[in-house]
C-alpha positions as CSV (number, residue, x, y, z in Angstrom):
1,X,0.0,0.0,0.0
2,X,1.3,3.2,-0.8
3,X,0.8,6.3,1.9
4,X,0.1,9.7,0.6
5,X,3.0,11.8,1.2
6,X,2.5,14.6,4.3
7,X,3.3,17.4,1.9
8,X,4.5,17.9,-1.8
9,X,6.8,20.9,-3.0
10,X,4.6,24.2,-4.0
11,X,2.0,23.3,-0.5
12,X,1.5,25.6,1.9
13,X,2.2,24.7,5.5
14,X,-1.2,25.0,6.8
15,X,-2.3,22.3,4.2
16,X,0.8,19.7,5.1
17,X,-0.4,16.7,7.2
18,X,1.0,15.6,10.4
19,X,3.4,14.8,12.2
20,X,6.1,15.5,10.0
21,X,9.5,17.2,10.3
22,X,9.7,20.6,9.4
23,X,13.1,22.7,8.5
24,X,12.6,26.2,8.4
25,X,15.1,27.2,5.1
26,X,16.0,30.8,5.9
27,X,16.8,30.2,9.8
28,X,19.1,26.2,8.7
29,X,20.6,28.4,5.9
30,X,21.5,31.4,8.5
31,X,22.8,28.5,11.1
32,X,24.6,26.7,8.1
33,X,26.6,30.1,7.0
34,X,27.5,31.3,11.4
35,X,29.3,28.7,12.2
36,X,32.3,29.1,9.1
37,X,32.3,32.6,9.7
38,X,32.7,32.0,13.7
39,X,36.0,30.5,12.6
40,X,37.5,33.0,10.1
41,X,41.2,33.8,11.3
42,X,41.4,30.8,13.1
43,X,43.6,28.1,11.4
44,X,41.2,24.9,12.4
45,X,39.3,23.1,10.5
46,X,35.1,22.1,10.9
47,X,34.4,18.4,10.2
48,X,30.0,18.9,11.3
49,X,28.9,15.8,12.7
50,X,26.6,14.3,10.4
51,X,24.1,12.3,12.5
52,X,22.6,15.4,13.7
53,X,21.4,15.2,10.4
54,X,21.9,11.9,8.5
55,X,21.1,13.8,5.2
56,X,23.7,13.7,2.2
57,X,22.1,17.4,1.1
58,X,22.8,18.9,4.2
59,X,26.3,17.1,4.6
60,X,27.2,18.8,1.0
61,X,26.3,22.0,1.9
62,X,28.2,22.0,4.8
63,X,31.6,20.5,2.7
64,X,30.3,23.6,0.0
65,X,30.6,26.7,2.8
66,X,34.4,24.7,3.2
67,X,34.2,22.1,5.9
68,X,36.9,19.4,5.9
69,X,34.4,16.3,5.5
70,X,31.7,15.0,8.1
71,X,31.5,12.8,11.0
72,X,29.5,9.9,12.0
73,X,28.8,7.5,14.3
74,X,28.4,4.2,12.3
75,X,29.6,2.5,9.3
76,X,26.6,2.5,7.6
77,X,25.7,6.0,7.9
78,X,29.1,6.2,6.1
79,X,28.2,4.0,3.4
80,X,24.9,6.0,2.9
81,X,26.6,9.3,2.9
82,X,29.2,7.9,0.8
83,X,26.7,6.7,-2.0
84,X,24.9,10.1,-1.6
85,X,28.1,11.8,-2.8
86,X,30.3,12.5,0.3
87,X,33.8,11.5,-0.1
88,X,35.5,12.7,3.1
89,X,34.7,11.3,6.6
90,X,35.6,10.3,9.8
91,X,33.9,7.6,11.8
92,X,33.9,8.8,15.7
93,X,33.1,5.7,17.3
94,X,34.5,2.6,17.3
95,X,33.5,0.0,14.7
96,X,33.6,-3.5,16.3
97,X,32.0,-6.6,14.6
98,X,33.8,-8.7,11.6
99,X,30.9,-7.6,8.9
100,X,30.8,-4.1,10.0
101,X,35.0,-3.9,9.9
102,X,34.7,-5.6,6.6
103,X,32.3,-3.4,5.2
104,X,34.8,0.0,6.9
105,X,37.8,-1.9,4.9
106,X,35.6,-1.9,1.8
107,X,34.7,1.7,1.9
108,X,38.2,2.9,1.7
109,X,38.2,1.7,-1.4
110,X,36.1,4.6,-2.6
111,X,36.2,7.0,0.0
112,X,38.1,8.1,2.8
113,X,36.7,6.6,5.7
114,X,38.9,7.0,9.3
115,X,37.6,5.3,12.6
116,X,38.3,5.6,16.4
117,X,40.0,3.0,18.5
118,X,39.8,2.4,21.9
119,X,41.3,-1.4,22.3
120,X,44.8,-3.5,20.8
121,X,42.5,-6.3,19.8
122,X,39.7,-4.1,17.8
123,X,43.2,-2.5,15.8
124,X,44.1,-5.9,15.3
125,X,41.2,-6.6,13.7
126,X,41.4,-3.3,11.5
127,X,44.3,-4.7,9.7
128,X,43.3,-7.6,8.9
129,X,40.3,-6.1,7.0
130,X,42.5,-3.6,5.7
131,X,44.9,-5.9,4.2
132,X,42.5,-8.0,2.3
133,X,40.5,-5.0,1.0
134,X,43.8,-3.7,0.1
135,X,43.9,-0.5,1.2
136,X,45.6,1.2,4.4
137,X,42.9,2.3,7.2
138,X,43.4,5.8,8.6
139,X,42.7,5.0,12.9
140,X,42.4,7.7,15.6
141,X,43.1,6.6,19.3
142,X,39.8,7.5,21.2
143,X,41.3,9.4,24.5
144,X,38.2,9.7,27.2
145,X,38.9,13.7,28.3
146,X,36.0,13.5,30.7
147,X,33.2,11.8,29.2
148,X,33.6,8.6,31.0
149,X,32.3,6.5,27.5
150,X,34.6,5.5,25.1
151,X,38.8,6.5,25.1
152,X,41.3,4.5,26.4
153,X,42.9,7.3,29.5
154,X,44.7,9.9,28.3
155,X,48.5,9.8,28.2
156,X,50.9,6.2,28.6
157,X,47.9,4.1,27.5
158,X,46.8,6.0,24.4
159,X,50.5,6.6,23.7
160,X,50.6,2.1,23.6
161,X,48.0,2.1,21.3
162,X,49.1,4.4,18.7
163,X,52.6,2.6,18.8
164,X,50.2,-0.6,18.0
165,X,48.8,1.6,14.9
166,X,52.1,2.2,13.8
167,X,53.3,-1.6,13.8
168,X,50.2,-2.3,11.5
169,X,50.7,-2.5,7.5
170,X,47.5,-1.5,7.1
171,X,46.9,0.6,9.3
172,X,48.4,4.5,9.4
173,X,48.1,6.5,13.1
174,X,45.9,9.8,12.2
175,X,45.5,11.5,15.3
176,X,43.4,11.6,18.3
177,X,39.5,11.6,19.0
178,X,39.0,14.0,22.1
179,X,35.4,14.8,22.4
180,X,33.8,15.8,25.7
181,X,30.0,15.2,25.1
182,X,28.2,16.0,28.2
183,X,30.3,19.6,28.4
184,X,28.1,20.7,25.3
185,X,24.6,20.6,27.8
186,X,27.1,22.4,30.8
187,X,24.3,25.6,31.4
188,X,26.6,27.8,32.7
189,X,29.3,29.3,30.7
190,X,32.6,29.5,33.1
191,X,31.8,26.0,34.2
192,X,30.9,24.7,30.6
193,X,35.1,26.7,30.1
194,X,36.6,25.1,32.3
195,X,35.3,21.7,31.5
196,X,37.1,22.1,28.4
197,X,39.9,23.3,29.6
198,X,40.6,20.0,31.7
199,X,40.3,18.4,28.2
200,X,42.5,19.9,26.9
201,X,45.5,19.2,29.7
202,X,44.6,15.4,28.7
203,X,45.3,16.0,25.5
204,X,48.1,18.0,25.8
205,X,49.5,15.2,28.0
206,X,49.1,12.9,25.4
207,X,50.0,14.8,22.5
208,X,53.2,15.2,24.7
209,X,54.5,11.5,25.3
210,X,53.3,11.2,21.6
211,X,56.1,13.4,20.4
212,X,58.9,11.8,23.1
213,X,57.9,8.7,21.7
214,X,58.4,10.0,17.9
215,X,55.0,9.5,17.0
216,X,53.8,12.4,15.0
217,X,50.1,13.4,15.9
218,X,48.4,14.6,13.0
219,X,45.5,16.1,14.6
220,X,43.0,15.9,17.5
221,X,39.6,16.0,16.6
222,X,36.5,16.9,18.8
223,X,34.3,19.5,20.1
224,X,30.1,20.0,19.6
225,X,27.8,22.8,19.3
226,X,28.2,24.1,23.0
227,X,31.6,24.4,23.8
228,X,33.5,24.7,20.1
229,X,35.0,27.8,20.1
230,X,36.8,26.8,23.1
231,X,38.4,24.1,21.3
232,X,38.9,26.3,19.0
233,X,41.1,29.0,21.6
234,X,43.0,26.0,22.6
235,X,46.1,25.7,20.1
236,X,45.5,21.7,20.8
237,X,42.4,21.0,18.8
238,X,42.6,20.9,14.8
239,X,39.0,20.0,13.5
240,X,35.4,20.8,15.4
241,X,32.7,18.2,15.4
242,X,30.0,20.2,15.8
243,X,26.5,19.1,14.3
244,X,23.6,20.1,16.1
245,X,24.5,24.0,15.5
246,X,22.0,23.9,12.1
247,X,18.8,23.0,13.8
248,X,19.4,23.7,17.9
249,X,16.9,22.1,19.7
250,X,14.8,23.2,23.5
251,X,17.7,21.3,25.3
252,X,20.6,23.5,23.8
253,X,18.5,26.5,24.3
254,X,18.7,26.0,28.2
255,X,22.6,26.4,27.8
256,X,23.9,30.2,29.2
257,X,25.4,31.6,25.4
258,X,26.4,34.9,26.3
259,X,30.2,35.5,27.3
260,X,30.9,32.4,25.6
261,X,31.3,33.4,21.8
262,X,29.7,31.3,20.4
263,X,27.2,32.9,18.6
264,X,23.3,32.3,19.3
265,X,22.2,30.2,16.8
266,X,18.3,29.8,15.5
267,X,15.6,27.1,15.6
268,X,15.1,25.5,12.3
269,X,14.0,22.3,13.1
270,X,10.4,21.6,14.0
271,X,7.5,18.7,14.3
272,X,4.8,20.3,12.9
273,X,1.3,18.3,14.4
274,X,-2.1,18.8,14.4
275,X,-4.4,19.3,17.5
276,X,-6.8,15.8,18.0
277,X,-8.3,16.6,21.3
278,X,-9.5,19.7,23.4
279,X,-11.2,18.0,26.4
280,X,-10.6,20.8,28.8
281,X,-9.9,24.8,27.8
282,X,-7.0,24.1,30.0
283,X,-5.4,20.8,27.9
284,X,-5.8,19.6,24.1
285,X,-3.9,16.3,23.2
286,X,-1.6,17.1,19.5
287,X,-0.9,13.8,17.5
288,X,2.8,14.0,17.8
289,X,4.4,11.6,20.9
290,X,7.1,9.5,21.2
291,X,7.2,8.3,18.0
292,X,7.3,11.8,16.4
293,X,9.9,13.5,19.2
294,X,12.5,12.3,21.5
295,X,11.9,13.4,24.6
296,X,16.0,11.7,26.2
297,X,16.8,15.3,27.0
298,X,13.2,16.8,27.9
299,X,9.8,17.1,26.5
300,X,9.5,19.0,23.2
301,X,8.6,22.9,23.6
302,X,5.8,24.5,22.1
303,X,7.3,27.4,19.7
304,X,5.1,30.5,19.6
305,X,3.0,30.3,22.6
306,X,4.7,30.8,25.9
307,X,1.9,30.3,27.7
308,X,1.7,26.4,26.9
309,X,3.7,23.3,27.4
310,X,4.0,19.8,26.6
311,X,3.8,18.1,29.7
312,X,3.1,14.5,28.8
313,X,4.2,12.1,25.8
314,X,2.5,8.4,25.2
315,X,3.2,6.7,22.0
316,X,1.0,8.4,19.5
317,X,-0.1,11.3,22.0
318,X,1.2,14.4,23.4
319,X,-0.3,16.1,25.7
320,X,-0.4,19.9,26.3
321,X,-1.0,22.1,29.5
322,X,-2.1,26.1,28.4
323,X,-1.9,28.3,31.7
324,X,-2.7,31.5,30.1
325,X,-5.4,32.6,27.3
326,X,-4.3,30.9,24.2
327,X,-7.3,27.9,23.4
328,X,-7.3,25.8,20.6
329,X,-9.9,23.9,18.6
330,X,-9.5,20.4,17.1
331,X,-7.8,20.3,13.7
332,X,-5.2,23.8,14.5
333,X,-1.6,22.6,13.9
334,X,1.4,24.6,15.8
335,X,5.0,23.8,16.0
336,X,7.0,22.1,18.6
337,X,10.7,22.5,19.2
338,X,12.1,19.4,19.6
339,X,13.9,18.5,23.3
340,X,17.1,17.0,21.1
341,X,17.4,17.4,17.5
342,X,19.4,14.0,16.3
343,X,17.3,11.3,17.7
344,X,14.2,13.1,16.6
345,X,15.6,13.1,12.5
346,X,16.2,9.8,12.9
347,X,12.5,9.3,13.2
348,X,11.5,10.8,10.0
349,X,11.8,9.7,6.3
350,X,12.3,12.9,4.9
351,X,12.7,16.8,6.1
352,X,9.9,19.0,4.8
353,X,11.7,22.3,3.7
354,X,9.9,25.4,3.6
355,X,10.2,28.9,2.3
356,X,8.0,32.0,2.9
357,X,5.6,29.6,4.2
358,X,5.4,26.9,1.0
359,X,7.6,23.7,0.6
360,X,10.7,24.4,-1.3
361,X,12.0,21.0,-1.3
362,X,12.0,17.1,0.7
363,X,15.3,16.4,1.6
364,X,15.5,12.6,2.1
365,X,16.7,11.4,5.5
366,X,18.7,8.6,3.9
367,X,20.8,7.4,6.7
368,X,18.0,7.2,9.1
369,X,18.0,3.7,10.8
370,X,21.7,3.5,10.0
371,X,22.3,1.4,12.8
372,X,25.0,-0.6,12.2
């Protein structure tokens, strides 16, 4: 059976069905273009983090306003990415698994694919698939810098692995992964700083014993939407991983932005949904729950009326509270911002891009479900 699609290029908004995933053109484009020009005079490099997105349209407009390549977090998204035209990217996470190292090998074939490493018997395994693909596997040591997730501890230990890289054929030592994740949601500016700054003393450590062991360290990789620029200060970091900077979502918005310089950037992303229910003038119920919007870092927010929240999500239901005078009658759609932007994408089939209030275009959401 065939669905009809939730809106076609030319609609208006108000006539494009629900749930669905709206990207606001003007505000993504205006996100897309701040964070380059953040960076101008500064001699590092922006690598966005593609599954924020896991769109090839939005990764080659990024590599087009001059970043380096993208990020992700799996092999397939790679091979998705790859076939959707992108030719540059690093994996930053581990790939463990023979078919999923196999299919890594493989894509180096076409592409240039680096990956993280974290253990002597994963970069073991590396080798091998890079010797019978035939090609030679660029691998980053993952250092943890505070994130307590993946990263072998900074200094002697990462130091043994990348000697490990260097004793492989196959394999060629590229640098280090150094990303402190929960630093990007820090609200508070000076303590979001100095989280970053405690980073970077691990990886100055290990860059450190890198170079007394005669191990050249081509570059250290890291950093996300809410703490780049201080990577950027740093003199230690080379590339920025930021992703989430295009759409922003209500969990970045809590973050304290001024005195940091980053700049502020816009909502782009929305769910658009459609009001179902209005038992009470106090409550309606919209058709968009968790199956429409994560709700991991808090429930979506309700964009253009401050007087009401979403205080309750079920699987096809969300539920909102109104505390001032805004009603609404069955049928009325709004917007909701959603609580975090990647693993709501990852929900949707395509992004519905509008323009002056008609859709411009459907950007296909290829890599969503890229699990592997």
């Amino acid at each position: 059976m065939t669905l009809c699609p939730a809106a076609e290029i030319g609609m208006l908004l108000a006539d494009v069905d629900t749930p669905c995933l709206i990207l606001e053109l003007d505000a993504f484009e205006r996100n897309l273009r701040r964070l380059p020009e953040s960076l101008q005079g500064k001699s590092i490099r922006l690598r966005p983090h593609a599954k924020s997105h896991k769109c090839p349209e939005i990764a080659l407009r990024q590599i087009a306003l001059g970043a380096a390549g993208v990020c992700v977090q799996k092999v397939s998204e790679a091979a998705v990415l790859i076939a959707g035209g992108v030719k540059d990217i690093l994996i930053a996470n581990e790939v463990v698994g023979a078919p999923k190292v196999k299919l890594l090998a493989e894509l180096n074939r076409t592409a240039h694919v680096a990956v993280c490493a974290d253990n002597a018997e994963n970069i073991s395994a590396l080798d091998t698939a890079a010797r019978a693909a035939g090609v030679t596997l660029d691998v980053l040591v993952e250092i943890d810098v505070g994130a307590g997730r993946c990263g072998v501890q900074p200094g002697a230990p990462a130091v043994m692995l990348a000697k490990k890289i260097t004793a492989c054929a196959n394999l060629r030592f590229a640098g280090l992964q150094a990303y402190q994740g929960p630093a990007q949601h820090i609200r508070k500016v000076d303590d979001r700083r100095n989280a970053i700054a405690r980073a970077v003393e691990h990886v100055r450590l290990t860059t450190r014993l890198l170079a007394e062991a005669g191990i050249a360290c081509e570059y250290v990789t890291g950093a996300g939407t809410g703490s780049y620029m201080f990577e950027a200060a740093s003199s230690v970091y080379h590339e920025l991983q930021a992703g989430s900077y295009i759409f922003m979502d209500a969990d970045y918005a809590k973050n304290e932005w001024t005195e940091s310089g980053i700049p502020q950037f816009e909502h782009s992303l929305f769910v658009w949904t459609t009001v179902m229910s209005a038992p009470a003038a106090d409550r309606v119920v919209v058709d968009a729950g968790l199956k429409a919007s994560s709700i991991d870092s808090g429930m979506p927010r309700v964009a253009d009326y401050p007087d009401v929240n979403y205080v309750k999500a079920s699987d096809e239901h969300g539920v909102l509270q109104i505390t001032g005078a805004t009603r609404f009658k069955v049928g009325d759609k709004l917007k909701l911002i959603p609580g975090h932007c990647d693993p709501t994408a990852n929900l949707y089939d395509n992004y519905v891009c509008m323009r002056n209030g008609r859709v411009e275009a459907l950007w296909p959401i290829a890599a969503r479900g890229a699990l592997l």
